[in-house]
N, CA and C atoms of all chains as a GROMACS GRO file, in nm:
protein
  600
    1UNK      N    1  -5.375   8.133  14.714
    1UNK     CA    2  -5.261   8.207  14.765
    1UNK      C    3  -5.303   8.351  14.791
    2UNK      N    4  -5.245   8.399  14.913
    2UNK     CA    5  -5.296   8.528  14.949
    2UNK      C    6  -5.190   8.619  14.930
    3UNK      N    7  -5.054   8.608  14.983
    3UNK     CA    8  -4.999   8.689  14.960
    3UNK      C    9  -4.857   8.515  14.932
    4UNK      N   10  -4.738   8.617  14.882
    4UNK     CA   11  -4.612   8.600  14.879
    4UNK      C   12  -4.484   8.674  14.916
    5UNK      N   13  -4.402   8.564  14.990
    5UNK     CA   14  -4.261   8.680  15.001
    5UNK      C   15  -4.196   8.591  15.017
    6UNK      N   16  -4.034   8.655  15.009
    6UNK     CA   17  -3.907   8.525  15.026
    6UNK      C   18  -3.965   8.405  14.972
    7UNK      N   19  -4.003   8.430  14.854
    7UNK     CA   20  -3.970   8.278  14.858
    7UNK      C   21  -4.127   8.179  14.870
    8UNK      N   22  -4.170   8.249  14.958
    8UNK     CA   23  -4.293   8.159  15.050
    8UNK      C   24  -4.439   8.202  14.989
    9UNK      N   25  -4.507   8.112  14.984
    9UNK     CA   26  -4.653   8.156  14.994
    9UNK      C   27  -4.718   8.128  15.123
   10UNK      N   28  -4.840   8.255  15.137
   10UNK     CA   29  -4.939   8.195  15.216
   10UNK      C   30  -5.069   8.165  15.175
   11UNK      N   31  -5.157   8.113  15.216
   11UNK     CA   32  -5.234   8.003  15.133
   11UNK      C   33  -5.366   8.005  15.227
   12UNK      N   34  -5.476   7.988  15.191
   12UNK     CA   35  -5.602   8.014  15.249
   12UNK      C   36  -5.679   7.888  15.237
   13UNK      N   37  -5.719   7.817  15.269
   13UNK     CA   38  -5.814   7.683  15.239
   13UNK      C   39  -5.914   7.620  15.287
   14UNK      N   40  -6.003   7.599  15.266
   14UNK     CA   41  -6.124   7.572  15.319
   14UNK      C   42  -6.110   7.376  15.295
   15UNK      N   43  -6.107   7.311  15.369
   15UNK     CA   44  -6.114   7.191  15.416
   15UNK      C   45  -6.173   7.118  15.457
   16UNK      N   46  -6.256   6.981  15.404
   16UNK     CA   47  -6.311   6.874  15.472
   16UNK      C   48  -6.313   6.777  15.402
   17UNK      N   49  -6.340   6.670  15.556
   17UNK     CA   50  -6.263   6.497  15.428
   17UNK      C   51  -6.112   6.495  15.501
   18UNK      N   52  -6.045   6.384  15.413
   18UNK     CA   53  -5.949   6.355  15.459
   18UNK      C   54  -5.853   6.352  15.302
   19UNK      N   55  -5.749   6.425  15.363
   19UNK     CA   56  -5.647   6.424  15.238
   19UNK      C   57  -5.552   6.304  15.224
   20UNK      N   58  -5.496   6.283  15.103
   20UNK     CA   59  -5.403   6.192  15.120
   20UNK      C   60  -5.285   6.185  15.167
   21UNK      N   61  -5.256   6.090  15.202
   21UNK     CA   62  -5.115   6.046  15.271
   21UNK      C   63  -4.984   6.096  15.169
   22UNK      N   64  -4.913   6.208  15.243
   22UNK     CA   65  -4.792   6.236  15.149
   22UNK      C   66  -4.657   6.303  15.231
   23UNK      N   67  -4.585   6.310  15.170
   23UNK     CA   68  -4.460   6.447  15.237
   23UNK      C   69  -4.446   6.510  15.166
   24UNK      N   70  -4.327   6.588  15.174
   24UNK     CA   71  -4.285   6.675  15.068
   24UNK      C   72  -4.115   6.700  15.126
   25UNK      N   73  -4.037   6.624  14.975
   25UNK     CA   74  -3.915   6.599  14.998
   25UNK      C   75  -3.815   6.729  15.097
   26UNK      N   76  -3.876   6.828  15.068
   26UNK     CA   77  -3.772   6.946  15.082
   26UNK      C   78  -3.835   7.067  15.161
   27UNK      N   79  -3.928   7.056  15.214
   27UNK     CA   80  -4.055   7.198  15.228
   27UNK      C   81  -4.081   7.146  15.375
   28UNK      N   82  -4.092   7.222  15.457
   28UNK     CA   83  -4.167   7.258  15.583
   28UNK      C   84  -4.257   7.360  15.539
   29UNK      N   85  -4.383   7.283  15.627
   29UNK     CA   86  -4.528   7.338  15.604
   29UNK      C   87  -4.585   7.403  15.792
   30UNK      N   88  -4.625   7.549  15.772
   30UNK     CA   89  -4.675   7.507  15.890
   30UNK      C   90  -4.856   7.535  15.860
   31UNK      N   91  -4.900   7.499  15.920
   31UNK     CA   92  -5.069   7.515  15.940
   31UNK      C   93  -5.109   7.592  16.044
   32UNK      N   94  -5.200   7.689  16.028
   32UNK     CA   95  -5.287   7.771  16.115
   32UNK      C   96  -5.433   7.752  16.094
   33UNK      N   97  -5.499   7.739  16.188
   33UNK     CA   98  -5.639   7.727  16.230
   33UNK      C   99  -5.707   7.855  16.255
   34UNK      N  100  -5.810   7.847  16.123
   34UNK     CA  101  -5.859   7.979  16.171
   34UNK      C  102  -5.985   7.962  16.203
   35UNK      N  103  -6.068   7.879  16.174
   35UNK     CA  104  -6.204   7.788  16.184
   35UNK      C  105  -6.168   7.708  16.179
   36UNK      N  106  -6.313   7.597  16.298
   36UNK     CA  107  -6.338   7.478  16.273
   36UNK      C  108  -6.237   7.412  16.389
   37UNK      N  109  -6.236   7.236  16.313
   37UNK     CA  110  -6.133   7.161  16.394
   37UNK      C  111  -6.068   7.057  16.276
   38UNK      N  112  -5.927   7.097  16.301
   38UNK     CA  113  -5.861   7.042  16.175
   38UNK      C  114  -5.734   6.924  16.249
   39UNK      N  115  -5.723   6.798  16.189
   39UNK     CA  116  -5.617   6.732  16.234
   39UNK      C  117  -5.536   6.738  16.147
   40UNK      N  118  -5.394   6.682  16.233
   40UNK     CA  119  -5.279   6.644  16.103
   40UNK      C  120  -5.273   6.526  16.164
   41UNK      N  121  -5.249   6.437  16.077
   41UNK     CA  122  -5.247   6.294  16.149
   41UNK      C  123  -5.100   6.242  16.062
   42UNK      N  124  -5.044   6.203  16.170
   42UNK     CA  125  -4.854   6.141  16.183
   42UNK      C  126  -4.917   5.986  16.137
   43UNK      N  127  -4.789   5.903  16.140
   43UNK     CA  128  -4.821   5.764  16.140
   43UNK      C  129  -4.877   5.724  16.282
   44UNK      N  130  -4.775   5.778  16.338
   44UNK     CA  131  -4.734   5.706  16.524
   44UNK      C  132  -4.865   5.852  16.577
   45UNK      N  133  -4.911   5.903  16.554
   45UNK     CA  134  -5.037   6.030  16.630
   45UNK      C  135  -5.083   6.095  16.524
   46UNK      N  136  -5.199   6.169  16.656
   46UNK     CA  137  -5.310   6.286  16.535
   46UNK      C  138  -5.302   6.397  16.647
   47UNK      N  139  -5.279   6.485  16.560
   47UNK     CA  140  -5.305   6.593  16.668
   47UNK      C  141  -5.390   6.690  16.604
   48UNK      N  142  -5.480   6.773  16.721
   48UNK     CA  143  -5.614   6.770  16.666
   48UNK      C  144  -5.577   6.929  16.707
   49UNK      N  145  -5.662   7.031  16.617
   49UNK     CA  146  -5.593   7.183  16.615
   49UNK      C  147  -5.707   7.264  16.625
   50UNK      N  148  -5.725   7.348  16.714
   50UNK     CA  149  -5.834   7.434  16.711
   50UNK      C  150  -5.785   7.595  16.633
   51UNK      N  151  -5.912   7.675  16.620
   51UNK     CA  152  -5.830   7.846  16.566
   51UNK      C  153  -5.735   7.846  16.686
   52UNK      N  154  -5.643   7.927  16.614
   52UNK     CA  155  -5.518   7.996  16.708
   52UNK      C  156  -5.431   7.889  16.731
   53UNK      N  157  -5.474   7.762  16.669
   53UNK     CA  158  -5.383   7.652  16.699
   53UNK      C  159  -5.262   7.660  16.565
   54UNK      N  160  -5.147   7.612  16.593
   54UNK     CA  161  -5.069   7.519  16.462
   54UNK      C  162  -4.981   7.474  16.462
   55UNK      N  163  -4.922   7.421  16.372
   55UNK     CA  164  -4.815   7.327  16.349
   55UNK      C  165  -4.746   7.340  16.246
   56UNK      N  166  -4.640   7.263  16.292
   56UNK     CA  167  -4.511   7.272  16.132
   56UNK      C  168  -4.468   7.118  16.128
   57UNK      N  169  -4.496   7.079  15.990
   57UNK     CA  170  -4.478   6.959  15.922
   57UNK      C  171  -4.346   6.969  15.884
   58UNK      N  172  -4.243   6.904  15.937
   58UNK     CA  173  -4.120   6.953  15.910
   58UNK      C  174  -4.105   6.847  15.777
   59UNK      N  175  -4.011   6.859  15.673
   59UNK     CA  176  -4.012   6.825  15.523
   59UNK      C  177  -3.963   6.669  15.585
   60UNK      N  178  -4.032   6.570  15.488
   60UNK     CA  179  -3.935   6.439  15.478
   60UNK      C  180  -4.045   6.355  15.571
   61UNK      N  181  -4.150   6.414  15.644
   61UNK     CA  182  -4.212   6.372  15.734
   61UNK      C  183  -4.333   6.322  15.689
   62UNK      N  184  -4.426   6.190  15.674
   62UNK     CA  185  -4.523   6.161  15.587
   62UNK      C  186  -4.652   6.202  15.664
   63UNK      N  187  -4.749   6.267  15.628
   63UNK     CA  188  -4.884   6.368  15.688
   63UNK      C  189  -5.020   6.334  15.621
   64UNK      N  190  -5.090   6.320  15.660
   64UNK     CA  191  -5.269   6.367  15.622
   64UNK      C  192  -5.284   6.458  15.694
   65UNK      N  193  -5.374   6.547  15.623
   65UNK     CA  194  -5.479   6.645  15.708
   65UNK      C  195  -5.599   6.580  15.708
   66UNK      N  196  -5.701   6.603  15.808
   66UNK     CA  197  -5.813   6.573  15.801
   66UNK      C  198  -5.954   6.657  15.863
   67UNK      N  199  -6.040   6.652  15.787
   67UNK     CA  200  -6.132   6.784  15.972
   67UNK      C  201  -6.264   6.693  15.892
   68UNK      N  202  -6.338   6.668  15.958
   68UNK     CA  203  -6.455   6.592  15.982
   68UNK      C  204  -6.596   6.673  15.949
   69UNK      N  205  -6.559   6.781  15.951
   69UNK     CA  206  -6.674   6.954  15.934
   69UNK      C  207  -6.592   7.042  15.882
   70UNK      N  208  -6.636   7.152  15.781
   70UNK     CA  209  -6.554   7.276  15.751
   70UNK      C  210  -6.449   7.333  15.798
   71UNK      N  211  -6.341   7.327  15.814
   71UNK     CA  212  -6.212   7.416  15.862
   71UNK      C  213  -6.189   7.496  15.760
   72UNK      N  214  -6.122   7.572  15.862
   72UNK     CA  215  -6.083   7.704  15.733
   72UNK      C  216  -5.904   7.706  15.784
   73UNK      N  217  -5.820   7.719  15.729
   73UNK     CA  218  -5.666   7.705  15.775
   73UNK      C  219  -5.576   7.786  15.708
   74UNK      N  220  -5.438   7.820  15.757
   74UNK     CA  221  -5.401   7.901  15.684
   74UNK      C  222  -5.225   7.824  15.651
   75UNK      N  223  -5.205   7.853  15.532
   75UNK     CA  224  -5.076   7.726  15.519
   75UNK      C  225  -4.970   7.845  15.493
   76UNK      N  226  -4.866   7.772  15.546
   76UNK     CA  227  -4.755   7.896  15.481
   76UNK      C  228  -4.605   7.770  15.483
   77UNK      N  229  -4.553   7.792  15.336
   77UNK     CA  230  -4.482   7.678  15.298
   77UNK      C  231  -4.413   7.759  15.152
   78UNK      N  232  -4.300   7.704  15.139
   78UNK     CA  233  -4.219   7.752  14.995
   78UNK      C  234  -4.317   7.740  14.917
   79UNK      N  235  -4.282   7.867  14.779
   79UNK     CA  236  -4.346   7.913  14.682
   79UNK      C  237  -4.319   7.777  14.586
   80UNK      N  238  -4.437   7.699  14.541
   80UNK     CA  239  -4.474   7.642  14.445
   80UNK      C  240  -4.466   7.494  14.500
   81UNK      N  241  -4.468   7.472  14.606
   81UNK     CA  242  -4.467   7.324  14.648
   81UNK      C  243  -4.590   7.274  14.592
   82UNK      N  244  -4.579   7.175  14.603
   82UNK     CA  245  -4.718   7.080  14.547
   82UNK      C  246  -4.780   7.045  14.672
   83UNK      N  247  -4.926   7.040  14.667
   83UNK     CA  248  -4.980   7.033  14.793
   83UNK      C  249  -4.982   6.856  14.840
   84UNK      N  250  -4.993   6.769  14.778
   84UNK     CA  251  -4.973   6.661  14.787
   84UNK      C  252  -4.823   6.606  14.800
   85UNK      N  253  -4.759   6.662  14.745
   85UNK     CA  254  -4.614   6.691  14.772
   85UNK      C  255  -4.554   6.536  14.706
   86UNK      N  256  -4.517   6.434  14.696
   86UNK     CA  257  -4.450   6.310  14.681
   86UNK      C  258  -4.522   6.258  14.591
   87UNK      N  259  -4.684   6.245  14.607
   87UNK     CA  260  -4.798   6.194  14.533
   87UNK      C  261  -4.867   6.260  14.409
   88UNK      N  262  -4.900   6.220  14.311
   88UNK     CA  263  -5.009   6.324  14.249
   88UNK      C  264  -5.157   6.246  14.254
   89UNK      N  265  -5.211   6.331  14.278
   89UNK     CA  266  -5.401   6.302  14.293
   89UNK      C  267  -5.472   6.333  14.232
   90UNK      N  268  -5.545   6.287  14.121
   90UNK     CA  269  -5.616   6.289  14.080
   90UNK      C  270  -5.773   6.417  14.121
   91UNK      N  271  -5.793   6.371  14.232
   91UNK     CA  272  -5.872   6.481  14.310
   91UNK      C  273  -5.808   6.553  14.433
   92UNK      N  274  -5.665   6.537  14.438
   92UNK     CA  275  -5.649   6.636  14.543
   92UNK      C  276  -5.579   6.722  14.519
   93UNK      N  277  -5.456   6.667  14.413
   93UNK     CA  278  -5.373   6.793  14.370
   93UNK      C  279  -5.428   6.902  14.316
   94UNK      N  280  -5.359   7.011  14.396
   94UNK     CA  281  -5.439   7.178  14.361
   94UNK      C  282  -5.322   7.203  14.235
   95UNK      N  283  -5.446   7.308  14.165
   95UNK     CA  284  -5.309   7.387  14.069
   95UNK      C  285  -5.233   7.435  14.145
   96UNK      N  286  -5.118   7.496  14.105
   96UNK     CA  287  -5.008   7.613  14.185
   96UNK      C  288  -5.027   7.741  14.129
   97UNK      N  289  -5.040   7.863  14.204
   97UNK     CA  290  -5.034   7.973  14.176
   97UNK      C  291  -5.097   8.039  14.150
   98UNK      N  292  -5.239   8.017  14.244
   98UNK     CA  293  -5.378   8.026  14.221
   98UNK      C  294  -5.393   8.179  14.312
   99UNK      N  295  -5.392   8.282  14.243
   99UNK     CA  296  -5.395   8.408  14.403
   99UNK      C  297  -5.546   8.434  14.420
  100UNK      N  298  -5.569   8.495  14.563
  100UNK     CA  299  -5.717   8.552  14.560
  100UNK      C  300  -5.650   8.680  14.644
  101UNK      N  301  -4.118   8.396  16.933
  101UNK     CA  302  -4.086   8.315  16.816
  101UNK      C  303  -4.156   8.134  16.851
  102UNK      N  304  -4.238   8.116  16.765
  102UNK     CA  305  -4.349   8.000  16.801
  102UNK      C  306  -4.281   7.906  16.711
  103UNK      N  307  -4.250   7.910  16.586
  103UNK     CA  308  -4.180   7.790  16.517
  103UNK      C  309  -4.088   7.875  16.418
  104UNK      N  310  -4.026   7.768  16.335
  104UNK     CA  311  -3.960   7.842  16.244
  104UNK      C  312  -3.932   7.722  16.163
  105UNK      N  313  -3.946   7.779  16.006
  105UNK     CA  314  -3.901   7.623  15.928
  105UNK      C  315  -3.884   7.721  15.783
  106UNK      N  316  -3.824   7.638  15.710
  106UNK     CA  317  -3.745   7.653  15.547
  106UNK      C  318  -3.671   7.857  15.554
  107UNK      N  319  -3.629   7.823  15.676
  107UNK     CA  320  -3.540   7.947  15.707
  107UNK      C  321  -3.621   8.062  15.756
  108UNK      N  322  -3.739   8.049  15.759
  108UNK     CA  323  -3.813   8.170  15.832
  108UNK      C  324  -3.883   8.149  15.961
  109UNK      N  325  -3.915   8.267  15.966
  109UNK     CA  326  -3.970   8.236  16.138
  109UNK      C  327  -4.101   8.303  16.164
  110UNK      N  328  -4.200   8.238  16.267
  110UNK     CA  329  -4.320   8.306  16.311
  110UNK      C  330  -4.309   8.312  16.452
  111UNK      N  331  -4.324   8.436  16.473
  111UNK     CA  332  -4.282   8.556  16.553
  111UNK      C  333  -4.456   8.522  16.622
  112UNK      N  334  -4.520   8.577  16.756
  112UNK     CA  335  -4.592   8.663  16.735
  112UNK      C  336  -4.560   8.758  16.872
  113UNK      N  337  -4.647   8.849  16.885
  113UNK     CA  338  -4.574   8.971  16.929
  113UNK      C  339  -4.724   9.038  16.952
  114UNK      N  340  -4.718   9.099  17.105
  114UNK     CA  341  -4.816   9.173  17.181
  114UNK      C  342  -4.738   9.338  17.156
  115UNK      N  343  -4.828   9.417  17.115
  115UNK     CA  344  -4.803   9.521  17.058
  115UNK      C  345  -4.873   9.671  17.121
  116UNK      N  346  -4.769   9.794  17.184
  116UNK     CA  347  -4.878   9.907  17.192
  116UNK      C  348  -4.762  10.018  17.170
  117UNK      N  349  -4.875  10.102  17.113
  117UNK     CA  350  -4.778  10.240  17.104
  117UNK      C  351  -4.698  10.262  16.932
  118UNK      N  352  -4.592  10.301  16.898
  118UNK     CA  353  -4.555  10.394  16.779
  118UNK      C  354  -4.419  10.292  16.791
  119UNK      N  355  -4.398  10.253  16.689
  119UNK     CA  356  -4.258  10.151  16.648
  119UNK      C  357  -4.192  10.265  16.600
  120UNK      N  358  -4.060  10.240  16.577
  120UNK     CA  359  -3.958  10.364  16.482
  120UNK      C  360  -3.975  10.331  16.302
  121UNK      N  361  -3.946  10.429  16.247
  121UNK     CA  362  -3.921  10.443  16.150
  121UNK      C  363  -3.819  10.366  16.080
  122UNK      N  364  -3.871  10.237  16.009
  122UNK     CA  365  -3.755  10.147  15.929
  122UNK      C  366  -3.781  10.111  15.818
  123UNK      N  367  -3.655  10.010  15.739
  123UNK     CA  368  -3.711   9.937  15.689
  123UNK      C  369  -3.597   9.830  15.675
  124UNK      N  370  -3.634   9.708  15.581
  124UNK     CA  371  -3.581   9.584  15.630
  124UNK      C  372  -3.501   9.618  15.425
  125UNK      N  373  -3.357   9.546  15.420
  125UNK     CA  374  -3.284   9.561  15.294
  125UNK      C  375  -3.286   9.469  15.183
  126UNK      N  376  -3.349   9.358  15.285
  126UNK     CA  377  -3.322   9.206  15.212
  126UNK      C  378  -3.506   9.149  15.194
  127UNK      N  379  -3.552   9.176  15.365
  127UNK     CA  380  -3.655   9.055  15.400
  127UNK      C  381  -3.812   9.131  15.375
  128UNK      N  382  -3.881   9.063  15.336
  128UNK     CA  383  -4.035   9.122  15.317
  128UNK      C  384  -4.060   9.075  15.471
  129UNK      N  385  -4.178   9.103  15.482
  129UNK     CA  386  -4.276   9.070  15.648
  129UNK      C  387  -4.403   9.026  15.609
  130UNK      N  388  -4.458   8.974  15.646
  130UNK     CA  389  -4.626   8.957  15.681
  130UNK      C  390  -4.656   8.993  15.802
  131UNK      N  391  -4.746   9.099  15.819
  131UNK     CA  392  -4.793   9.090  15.904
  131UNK      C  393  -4.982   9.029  15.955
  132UNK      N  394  -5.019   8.968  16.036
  132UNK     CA  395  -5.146   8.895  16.034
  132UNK      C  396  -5.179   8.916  16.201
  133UNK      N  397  -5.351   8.995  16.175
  133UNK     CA  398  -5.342   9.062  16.292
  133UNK      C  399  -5.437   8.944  16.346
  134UNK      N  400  -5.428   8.925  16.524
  134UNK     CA  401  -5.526   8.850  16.570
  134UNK      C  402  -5.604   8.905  16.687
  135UNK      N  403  -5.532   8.986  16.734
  135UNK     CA  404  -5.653   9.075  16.817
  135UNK      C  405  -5.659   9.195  16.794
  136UNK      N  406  -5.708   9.300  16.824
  136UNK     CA  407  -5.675   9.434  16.831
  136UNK      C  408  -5.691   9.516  16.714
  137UNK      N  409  -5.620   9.612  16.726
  137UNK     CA  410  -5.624   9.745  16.548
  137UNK      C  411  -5.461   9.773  16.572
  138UNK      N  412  -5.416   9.696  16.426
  138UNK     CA  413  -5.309   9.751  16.432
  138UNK      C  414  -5.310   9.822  16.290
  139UNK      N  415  -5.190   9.941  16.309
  139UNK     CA  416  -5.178  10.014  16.201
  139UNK      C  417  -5.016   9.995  16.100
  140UNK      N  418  -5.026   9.970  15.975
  140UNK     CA  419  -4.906   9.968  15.934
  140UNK      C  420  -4.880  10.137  15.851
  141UNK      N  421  -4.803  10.147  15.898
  141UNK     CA  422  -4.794  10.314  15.820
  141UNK      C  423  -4.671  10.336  15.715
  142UNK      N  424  -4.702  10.354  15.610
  142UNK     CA  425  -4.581  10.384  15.548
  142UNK      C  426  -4.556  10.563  15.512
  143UNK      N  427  -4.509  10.594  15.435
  143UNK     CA  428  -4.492  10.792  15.432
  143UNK      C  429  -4.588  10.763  15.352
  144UNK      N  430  -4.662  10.746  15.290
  144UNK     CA  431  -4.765  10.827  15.199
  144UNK      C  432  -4.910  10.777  15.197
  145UNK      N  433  -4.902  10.622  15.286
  145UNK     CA  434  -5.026  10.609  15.306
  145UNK      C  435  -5.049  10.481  15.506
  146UNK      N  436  -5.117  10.480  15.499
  146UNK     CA  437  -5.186  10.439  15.640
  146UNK      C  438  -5.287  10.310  15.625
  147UNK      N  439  -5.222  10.176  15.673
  147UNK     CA  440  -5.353  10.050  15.655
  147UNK      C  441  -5.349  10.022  15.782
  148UNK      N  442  -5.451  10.009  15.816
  148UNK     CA  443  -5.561  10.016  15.939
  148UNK      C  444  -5.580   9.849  15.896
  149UNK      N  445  -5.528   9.766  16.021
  149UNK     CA  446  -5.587   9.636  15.984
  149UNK      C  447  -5.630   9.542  16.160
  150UNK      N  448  -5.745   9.474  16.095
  150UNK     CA  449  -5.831   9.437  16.226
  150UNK      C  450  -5.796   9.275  16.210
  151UNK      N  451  -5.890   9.194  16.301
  151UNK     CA  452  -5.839   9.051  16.322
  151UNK      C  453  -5.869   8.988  16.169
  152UNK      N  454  -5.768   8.904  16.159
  152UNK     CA  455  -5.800   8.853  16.015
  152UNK      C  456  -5.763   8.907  15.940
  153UNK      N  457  -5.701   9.019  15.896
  153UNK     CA  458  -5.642   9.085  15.843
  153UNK      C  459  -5.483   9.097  15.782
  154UNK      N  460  -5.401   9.084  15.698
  154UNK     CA  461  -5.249   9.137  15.685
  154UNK      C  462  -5.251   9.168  15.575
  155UNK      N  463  -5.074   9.165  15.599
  155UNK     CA  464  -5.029   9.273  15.504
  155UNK      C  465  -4.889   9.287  15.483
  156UNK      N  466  -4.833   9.238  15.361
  156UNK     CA  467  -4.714   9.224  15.323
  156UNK      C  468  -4.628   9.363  15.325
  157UNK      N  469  -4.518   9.364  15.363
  157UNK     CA  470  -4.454   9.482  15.386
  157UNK      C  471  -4.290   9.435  15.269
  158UNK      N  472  -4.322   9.454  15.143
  158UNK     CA  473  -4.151   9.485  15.074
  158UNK      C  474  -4.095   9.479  15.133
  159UNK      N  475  -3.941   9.430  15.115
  159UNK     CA  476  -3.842   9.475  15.149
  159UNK      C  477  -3.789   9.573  15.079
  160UNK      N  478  -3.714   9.671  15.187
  160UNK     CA  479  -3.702   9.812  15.090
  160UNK      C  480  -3.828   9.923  15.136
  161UNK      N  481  -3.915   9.893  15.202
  161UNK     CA  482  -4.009   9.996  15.204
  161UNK      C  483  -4.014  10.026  15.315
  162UNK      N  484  -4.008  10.216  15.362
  162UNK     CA  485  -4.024  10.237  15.491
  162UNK      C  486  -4.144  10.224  15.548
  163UNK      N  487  -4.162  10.168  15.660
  163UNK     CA  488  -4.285  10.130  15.727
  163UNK      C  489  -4.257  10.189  15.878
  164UNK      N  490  -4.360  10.193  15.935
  164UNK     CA  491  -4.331  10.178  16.102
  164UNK      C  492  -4.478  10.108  16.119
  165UNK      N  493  -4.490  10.062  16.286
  165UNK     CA  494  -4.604  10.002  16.304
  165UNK      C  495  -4.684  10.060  16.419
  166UNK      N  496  -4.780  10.026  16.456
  166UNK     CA  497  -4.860  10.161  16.541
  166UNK      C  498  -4.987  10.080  16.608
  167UNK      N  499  -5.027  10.074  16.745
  167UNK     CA  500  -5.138  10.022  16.820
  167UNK      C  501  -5.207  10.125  16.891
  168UNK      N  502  -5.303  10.175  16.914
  168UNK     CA  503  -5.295  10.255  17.015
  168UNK      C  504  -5.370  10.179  17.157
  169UNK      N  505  -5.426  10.092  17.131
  169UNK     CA  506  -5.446   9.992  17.203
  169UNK      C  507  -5.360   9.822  17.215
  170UNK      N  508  -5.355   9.784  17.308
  170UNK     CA  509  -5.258   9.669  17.309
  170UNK      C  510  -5.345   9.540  17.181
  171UNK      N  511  -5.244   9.507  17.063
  171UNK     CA  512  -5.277   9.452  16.946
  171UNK      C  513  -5.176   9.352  16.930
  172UNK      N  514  -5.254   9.163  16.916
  172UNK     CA  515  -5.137   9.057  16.861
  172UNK      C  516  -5.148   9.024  16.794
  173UNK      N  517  -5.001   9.019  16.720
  173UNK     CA  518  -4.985   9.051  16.588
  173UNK      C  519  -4.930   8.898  16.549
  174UNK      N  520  -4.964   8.850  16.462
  174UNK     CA  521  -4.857   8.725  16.376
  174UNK      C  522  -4.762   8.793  16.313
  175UNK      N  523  -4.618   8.727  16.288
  175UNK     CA  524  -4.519   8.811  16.201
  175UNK      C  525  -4.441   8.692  16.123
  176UNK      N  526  -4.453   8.681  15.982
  176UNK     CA  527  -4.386   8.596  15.926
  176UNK      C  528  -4.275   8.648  15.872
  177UNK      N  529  -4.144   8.621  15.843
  177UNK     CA  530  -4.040   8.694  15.794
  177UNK      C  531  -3.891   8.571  15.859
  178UNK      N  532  -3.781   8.614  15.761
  178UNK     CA  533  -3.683   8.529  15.745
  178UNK      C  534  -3.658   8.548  15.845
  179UNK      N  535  -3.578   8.396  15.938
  179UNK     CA  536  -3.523   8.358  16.024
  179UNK      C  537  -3.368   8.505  16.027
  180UNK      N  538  -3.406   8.562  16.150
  180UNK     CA  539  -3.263   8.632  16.194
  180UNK      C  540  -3.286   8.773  16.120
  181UNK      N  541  -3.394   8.820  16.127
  181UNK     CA  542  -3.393   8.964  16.092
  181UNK      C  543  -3.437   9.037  16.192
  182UNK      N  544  -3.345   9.147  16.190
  182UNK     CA  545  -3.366   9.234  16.311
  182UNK      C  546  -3.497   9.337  16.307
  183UNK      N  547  -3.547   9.339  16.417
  183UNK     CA  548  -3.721   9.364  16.389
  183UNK      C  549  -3.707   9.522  16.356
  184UNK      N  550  -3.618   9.586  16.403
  184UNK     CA  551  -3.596   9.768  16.365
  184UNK      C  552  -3.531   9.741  16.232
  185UNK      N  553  -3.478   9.651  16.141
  185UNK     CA  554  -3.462   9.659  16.021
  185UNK      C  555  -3.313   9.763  15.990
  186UNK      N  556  -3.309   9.871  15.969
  186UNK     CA  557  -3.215   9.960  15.976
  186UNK      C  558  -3.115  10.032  16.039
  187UNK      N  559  -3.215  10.032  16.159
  187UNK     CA  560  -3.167  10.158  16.278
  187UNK      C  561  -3.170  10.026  16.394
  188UNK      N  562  -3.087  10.079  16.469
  188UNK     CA  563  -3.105   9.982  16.620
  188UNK      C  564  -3.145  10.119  16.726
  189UNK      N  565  -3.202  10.105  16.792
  189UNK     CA  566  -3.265  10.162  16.902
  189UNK      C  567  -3.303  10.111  17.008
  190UNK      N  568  -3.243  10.183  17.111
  190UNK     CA  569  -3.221  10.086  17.259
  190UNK      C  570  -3.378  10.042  17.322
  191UNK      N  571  -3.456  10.102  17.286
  191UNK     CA  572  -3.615  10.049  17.323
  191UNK      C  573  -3.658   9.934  17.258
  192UNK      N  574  -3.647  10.008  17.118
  192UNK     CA  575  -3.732   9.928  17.032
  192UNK      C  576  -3.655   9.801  16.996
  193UNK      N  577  -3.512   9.808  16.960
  193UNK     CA  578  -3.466   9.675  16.942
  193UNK      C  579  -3.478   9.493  16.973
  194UNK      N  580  -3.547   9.406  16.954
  194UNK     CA  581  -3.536   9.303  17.013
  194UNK      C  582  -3.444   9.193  17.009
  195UNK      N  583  -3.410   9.164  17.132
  195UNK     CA  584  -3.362   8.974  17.083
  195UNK      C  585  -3.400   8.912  16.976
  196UNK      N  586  -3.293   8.880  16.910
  196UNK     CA  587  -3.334   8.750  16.842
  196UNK      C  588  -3.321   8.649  16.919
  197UNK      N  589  -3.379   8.539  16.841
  197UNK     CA  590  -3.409   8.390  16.881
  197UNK      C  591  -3.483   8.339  17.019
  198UNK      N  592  -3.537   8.468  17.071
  198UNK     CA  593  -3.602   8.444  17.164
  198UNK      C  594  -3.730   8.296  17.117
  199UNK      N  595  -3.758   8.183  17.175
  199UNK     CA  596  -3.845   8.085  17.139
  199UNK      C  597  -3.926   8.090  17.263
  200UNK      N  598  -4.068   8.064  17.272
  200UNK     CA  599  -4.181   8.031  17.344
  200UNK      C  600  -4.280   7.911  17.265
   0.00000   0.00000   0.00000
């Protein structure tokens, strides 16, 4: 987490691999591309995001991220959501409230 | 205004010249620079920020904002806040809900 306000964090992450399949009951997420090439992959599509690219995962909606090589992304989503959101993971769930 | 979700909105915004003197009562800001030098100024001190760069602005704190070259800016902050914050001013004032 980089900074906070209202409510919200923003969030810094370095990414590769494929995350697991989840939503998050109540939270819209959006994603920014700051490196690399990062997907969000829907059930029904993938849409594939370059820097300067992003998107908003609107809540209730089930998502993977995925990037195939290093992405670097920038998340901005309510303060303390779980990043896996519905699921817990063993290796994916992040702590919460991690600042740099 | 590029999306907006869990009540806030991302703004972004092509920037030159000396903003007015405000501040916001309720809403913090992010600001996240992507091209250019923009300056956030408050009365007692001056952040100079380049691409990759932001910078949370309190709510409650007087700020103004400053380019002297044309600078685009990301702006995160609650859905429906007026960008002069305090003062309305027939220049500087913008539409809300403008979407692109």
């Amino acid at each position: 987490m980089i900074a906070r306000l209202n409510g919200q964090e923003i969030k810094v992450v370095k990414v590769q691999g494929e995350f697991p399949w989840h939503f998050h009951e109540k939270e819209d997420e959006f994603f920014l591309v700051w490196e690399g090439v990062f997907r969000v992959e829907f059930r029904d599509r993938i849409v594939e995001l370059r820097p300067g690219e992003g998107l908003v995962v609107p809540h209730g909606v089930e998502h993977r991220t995925c990037a195939d090589a290093e992405a670097w992304v920038m998340i901005f989503e309510p303060a303390e959501v779980l990043n896996t959101g519905n699921v817990t993971d063993a290796n994916y769930t992040a702590p919460q409230g991690v600042v740099i």
